[in-house]
RODRENMAR-444051 format. One record per atom (N, C-alpha, C): residue in three letters; y, z, x. Coordinates in steps of 0.05 Angstrom, whole numbers, padded with zeros to 5 digits, always signed. Layout:
REM RODRENMAR-444051
alaYZX...
This chain:
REM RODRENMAR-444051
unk+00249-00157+00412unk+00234-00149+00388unk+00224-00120+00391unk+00232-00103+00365unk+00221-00074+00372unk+00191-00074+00365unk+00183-00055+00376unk+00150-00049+00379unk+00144-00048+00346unk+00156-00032+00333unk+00144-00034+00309unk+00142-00063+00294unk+00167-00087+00304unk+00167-00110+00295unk+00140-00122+00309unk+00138-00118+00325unk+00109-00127+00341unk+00088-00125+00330unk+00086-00094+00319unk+00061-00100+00313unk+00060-00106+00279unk+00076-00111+00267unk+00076-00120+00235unk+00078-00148+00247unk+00082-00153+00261unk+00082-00183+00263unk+00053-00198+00271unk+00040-00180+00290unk+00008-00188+00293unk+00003-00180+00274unk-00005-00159+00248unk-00016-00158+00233unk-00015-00179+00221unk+00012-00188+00204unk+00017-00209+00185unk+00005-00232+00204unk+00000-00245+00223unk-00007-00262+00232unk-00030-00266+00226unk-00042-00245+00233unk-00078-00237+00224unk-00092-00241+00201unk-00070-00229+00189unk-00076-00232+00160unk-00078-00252+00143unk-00058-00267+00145unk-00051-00296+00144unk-00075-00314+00147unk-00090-00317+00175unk-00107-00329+00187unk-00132-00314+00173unk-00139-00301+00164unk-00154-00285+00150unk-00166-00303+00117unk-00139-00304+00120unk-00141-00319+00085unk-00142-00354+00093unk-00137-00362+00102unk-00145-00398+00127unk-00173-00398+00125unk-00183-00377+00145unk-00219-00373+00147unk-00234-00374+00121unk-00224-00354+00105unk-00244-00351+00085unk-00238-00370+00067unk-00217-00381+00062unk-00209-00405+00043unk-00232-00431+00057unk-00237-00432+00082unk-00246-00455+00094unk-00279-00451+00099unk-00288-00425+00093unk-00312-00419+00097unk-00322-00434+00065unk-00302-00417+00042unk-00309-00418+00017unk-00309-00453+00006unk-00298-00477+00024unk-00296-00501+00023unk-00332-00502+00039unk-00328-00497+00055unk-00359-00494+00081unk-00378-00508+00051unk-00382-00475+00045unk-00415-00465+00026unk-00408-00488-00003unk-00390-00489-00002unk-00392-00504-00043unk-00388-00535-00028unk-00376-00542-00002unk-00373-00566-00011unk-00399-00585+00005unk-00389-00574+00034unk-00411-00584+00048unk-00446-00575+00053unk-00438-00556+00045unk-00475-00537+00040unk-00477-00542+00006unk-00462-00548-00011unk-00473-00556-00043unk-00480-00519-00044unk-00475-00501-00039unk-00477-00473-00044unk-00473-00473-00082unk-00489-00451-00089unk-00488-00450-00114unk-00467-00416-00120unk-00472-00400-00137unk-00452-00382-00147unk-00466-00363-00124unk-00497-00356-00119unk-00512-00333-00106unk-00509-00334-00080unk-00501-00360-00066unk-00488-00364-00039unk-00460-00358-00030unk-00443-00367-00048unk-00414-00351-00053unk-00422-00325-00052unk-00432-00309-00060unk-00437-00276-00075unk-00446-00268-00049unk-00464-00284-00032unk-00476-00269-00005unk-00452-00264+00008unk-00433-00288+00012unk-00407-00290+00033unk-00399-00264+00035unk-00387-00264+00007unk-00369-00244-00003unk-00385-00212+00006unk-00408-00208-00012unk-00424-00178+00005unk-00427-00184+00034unk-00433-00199+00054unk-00431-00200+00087unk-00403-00190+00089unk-00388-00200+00078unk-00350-00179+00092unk-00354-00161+00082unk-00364-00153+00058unk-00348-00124+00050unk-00363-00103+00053unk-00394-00111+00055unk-00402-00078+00060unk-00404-00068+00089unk-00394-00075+00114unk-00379-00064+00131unk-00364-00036+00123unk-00349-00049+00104unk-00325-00039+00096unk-00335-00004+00090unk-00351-00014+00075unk-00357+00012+00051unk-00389+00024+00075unk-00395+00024+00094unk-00419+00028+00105unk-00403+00036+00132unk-00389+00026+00151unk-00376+00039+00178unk-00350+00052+00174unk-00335+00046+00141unk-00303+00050+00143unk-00304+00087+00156unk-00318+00106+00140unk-00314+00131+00151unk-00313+00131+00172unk-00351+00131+00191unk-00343+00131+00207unk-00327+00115+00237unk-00316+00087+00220unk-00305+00080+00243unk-00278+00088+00246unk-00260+00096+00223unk-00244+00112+00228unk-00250+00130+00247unk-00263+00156+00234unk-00266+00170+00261unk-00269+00172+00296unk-00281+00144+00294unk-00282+00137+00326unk-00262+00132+00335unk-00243+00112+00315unk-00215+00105+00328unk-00189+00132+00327unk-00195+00152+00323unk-00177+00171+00305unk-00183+00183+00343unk-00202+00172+00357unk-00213+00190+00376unk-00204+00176+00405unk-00215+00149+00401unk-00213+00121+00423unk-00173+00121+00424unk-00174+00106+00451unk-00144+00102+00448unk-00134+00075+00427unk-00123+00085+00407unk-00119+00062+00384unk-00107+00029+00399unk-00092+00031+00403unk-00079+00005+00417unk-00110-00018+00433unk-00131+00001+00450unk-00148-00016+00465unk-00161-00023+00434unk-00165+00001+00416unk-00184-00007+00407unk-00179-00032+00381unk-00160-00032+00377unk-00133-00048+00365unk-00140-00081+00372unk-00141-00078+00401unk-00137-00105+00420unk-00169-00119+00417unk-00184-00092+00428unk-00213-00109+00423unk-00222-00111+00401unk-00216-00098+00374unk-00219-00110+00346unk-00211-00143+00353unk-00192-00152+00358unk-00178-00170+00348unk-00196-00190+00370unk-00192-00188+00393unk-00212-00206+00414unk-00234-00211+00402unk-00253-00186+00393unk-00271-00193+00378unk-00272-00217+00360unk-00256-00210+00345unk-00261-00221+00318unk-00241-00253+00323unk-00228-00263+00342unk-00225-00287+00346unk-00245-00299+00357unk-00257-00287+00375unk-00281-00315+00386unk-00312-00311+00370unk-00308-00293+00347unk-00327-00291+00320unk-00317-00321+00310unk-00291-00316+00295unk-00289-00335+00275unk-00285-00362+00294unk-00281-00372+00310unk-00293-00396+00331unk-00316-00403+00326unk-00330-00381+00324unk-00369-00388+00330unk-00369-00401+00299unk-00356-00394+00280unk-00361-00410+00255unk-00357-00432+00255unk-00339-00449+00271unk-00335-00482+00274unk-00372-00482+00273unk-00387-00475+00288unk-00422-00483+00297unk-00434-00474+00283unk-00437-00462+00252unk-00446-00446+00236unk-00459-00473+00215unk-00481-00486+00215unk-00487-00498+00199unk-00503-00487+00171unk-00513-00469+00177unk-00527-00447+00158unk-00517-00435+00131unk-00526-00415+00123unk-00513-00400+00106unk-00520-00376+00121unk-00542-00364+00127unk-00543-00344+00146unk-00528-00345+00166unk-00525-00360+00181unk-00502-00359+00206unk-00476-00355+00193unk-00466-00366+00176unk-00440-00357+00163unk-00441-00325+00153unk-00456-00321+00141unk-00466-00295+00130unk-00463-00260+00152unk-00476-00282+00185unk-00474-00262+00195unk-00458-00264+00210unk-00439-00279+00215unk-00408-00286+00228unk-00383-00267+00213unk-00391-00271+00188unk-00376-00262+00172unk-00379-00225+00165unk-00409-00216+00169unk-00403-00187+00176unk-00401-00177+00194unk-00402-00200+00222unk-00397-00184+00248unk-00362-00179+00253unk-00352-00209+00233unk-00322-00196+00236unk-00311-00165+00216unk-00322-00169+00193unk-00319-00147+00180unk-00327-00125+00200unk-00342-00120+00205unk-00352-00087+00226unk-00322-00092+00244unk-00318-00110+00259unk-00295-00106+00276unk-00265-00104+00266unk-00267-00108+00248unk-00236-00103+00224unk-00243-00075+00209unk-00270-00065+00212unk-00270-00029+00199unk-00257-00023+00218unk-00251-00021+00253unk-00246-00006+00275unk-00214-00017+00280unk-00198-00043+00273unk-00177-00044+00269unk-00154-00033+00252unk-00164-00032+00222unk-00154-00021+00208unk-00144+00010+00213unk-00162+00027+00217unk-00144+00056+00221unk-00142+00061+00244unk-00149+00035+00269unk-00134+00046+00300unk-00092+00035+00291unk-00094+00017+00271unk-00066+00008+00270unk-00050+00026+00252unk-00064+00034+00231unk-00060+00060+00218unk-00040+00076+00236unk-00062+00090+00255unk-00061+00111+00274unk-00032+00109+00297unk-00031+00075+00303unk-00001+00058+00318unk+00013+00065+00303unk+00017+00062+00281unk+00048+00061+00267unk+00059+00093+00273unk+00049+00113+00267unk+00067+00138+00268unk+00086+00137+00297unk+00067+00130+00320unk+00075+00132+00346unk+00094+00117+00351unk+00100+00098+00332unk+00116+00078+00345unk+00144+00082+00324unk+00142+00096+00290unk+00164+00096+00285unk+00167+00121+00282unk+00199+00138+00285unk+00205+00151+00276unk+00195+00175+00248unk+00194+00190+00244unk+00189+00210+00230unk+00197+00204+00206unk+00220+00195+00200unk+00244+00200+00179unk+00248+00173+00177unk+00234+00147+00181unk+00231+00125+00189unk+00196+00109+00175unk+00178+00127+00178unk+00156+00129+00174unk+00141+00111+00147unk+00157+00119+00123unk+00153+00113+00097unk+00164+00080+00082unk+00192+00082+00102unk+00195+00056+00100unk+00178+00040+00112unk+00173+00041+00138unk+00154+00024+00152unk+00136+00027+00140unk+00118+00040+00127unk+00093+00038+00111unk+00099+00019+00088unk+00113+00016+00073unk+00127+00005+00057unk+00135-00023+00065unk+00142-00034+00080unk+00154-00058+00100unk+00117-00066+00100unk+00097-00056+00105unk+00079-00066+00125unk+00066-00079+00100unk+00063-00053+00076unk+00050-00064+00049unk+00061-00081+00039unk+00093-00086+00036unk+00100-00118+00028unk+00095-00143+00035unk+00097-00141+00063unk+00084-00156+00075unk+00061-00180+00071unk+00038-00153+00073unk+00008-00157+00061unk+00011-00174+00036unk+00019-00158+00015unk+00020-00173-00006unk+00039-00204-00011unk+00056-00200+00004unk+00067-00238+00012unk+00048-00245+00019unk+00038-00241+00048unk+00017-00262+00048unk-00009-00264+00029unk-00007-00240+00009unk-00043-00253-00008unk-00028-00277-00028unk+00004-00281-00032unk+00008-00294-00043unk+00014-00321-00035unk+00023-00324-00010unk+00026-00351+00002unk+00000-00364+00015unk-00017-00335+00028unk-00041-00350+00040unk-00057-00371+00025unk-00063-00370+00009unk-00079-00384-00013unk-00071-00420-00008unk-00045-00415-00006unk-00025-00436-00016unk-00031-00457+00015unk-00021-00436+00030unk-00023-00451+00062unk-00057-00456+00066unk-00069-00437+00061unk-00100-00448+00066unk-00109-00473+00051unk-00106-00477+00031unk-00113-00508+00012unk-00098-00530+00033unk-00069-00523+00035unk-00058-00546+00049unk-00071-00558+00076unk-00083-00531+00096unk-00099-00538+00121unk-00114-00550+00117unk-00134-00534+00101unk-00160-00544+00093unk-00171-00575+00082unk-00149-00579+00068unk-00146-00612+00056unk-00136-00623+00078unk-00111-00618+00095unk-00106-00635+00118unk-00127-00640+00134unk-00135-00617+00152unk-00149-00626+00174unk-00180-00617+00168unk-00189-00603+00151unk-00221-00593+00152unk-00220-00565+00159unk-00237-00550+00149unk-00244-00531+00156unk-00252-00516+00190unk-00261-00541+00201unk-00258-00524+00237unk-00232-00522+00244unk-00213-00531+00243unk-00179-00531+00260unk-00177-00515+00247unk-00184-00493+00212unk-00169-00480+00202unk-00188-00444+00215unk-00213-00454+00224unk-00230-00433+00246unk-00209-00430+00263unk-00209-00451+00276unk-00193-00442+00309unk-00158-00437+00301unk-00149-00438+00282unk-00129-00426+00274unk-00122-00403+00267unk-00147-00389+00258unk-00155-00362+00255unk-00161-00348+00282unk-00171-00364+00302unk-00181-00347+00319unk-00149-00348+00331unk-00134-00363+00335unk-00110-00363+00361unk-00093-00336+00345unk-00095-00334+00320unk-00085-00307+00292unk-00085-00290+00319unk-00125-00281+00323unk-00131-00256+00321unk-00114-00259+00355unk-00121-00272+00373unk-00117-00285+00402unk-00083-00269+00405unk-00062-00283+00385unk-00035-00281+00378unk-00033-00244+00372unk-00042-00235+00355unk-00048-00202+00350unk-00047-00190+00371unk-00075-00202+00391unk-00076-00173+00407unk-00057-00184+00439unk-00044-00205+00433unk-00021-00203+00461unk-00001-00188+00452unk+00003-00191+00423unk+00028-00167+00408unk+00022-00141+00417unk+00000-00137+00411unk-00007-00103+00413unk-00004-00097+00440unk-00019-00115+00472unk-00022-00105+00484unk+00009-00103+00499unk+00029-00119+00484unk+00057-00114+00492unk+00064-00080+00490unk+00060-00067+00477unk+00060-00046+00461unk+00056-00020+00490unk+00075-00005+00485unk+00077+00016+00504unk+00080+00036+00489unk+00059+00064+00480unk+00065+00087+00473unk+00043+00107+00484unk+00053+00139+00483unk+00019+00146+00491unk+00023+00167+00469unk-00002+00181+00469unk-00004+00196+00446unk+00001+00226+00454unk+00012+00239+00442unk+00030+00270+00449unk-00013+00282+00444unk-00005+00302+00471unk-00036+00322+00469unk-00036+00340+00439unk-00022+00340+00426unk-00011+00357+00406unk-00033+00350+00381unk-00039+00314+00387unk-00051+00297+00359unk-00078+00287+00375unk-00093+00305+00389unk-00113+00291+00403unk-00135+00300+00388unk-00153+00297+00368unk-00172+00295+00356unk-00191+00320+00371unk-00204+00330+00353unk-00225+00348+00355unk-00253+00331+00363unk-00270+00343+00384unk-00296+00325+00394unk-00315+00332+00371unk-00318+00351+00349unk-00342+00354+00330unk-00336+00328+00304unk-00351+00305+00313unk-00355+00288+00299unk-00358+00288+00276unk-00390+00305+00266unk-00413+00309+00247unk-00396+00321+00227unk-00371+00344+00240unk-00360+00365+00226unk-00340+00355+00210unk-00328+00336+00227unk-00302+00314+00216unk-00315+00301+00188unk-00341+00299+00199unk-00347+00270+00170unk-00353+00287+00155unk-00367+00310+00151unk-00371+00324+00131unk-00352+00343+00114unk-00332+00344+00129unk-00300+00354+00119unk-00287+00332+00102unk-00295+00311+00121unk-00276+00290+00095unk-00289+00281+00071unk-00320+00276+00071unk-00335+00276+00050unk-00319+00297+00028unk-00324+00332+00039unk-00326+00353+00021unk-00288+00346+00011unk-00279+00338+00028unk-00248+00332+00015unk-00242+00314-00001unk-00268+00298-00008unk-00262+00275-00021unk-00267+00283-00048unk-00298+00305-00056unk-00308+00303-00067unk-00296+00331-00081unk-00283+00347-00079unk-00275+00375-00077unk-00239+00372-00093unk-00229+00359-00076unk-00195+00347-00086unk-00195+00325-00118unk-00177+00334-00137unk-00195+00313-00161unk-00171+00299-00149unk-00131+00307-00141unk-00124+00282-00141unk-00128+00263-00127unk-00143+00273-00098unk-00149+00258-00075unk-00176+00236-00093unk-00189+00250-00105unk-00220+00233-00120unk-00209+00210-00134unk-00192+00215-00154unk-00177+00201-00169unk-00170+00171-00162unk-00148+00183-00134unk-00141+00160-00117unk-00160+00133-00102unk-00181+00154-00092unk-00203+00137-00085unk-00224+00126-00097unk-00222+00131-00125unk-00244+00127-00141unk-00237+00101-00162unk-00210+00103-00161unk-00195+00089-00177unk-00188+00059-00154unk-00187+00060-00138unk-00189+00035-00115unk-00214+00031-00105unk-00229+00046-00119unk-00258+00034-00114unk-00265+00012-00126unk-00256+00026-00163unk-00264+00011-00184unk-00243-00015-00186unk-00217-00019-00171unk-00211-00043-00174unk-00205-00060-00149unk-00223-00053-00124unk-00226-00073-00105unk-00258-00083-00117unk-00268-00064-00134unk-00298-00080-00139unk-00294-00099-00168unk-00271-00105-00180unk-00262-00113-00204unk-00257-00149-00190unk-00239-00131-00171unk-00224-00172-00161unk-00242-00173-00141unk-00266-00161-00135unk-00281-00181-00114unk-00303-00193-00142unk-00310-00183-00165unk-00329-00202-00177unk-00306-00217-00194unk-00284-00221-00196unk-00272-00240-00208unk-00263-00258-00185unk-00264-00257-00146unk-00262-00270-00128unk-00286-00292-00134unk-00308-00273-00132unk-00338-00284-00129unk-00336-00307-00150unk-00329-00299-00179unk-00331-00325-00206unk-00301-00345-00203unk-00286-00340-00187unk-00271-00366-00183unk-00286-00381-00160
C-alpha cells in the first residue's frame, strides 16, 4: 500500500467512526438522558467551538511540530477520549468529552493537511486533494446509514469503542508513514507575526474573504439545521 493510500485510508477510517460516535452520543442525550432541543444544541457547540477558537492557532503549531507525531497523538488522543464516553452518564461529561476531542482534531486537521504534499508528488498534488475530498463526502453519506445500523444493533458503547479502535487504526497508518520534511519548508519561529499576517490576509484579500466567509455562513447553516433534526 502506498503512503498516500495510507494515509486516506486512516483518515476515511476516522471519519467514518466519527459519524458512529456522534450518531450514538445523539441516541445517548434524546434517548437515554430524555435530553430536550437545548441539550442537543450544547453537544453540538462543545465540538465546534474548538474549531473556530484553536483552528488558527493550532494550525500554526502544527505548520511548526513534526506533522506525522503530531498526526499520531491527535488520534491517540482522541481514541481513549471517545472510550471515556462509554462512562459518561451526564450531559456535562459528554459535553466535555466531546470538546476535548474537538481541540485534538483542530491539531490533526492541518498536521495531515501539511502530510499530503510530502507524500505526493507535485504534479500529483490536486488529484490527491480531490481523491481525499471525495472520499469525505462518501462517507457523510454512508456514515449516517452505518451508524443507525450499529447503534440499533448493539447500543451506543460498542459503537464508542468502535470509534476509538478508528482513531487507534489511524495512527498505526500514520506511524507506518516514512517522510521528512526538506529544510527549504521549515516554518519561521515568530509565531505572534504568523497569526497576525494571516488575520491581515484574511481581512485585506476580498477573494480570499469571500471564500472564508462564505464557508462560514454555511457550516453555521447545516449545523442549526443538524441541531433541529
Amino acid at each position: 500500500m502506498t503512503p498516500f493510500r495510507r494515509l486516506w485510508l486512516g483518515q476515511t477510517v476516522s471519519l467514518l467512526g466519527d459519524f458512529v460516535a456522534l450518531f450514538a452520543v445523539q441516541v445517548a442525550v434524546v434517548f437515554r438522558m430524555h435530553g430536550n432541543a437545548t441539550d442537543m444544541a450544547s453537544v453540538f457547540i462543545a465540538s465546534l467551538l474548538p474549531s473556530i477558537v484553536l483552528g488558527p492557532v493550532a494550525g500554526m503549531f502544527a505548520d511548526r511540530w513534526d506533522p506525522r507525531r503530531t498526526a499520531i497523538a491527535s488520534d491517540m488522543a482522541r481514541g481513549v477520549l471517545v472510550l471515556l464516553l462509554a462512562c459518561a452518564y451526564t450531559l456535562p461529561q459528554i459535553c466535555a468529552i466531546s470538546f476535548a476531542v474537538s481541540c485534538f482534531s483542530s491539531f490533526f486537521a492541518p498536521a495531515r493537511a501539511i502530510t499530503l504534499p510530502l507524500l505526493v508528488p507535485p504534479d500529483l498534488l490536486l488529484a490527491a486533494n480531490a481523491h481525499m475530498q471525495q472520499s469525505m463526502q462518501v462517507v457523510r453519506i454512508a456514515g449516517p446509514a452505518v451508524a443507525s445500523a450499529l447503534v440499533a444493533t448493539f447500543g451506543e458503547r460498542v459503537c464508542y469503542a468502535a470509534d476509538g479502535a478508528t482513531f487507534f487504526c489511524s495512527a498505526l497508518l500514520l506511524a507506518s508513514l516514512r517522510f521528512k520534511r526538506p529544510a527549504s519548508q521549515a516554518p519561521p519561529r515568530d509565531l505572534f507575526h504568523d497569526l497576525g499576517a494571516g488575520f491581515g490576509f484574511l481581512f485585506t484579500d476580498p477573494r480570499f474573504s469571500f471564500v472564508v466567509f462564505s464557508m462560514t455562513a454555511g457550516t453555521f447553516a447545516a449545523g442549526c439545521f443538524g441541531a433541529l433534526a
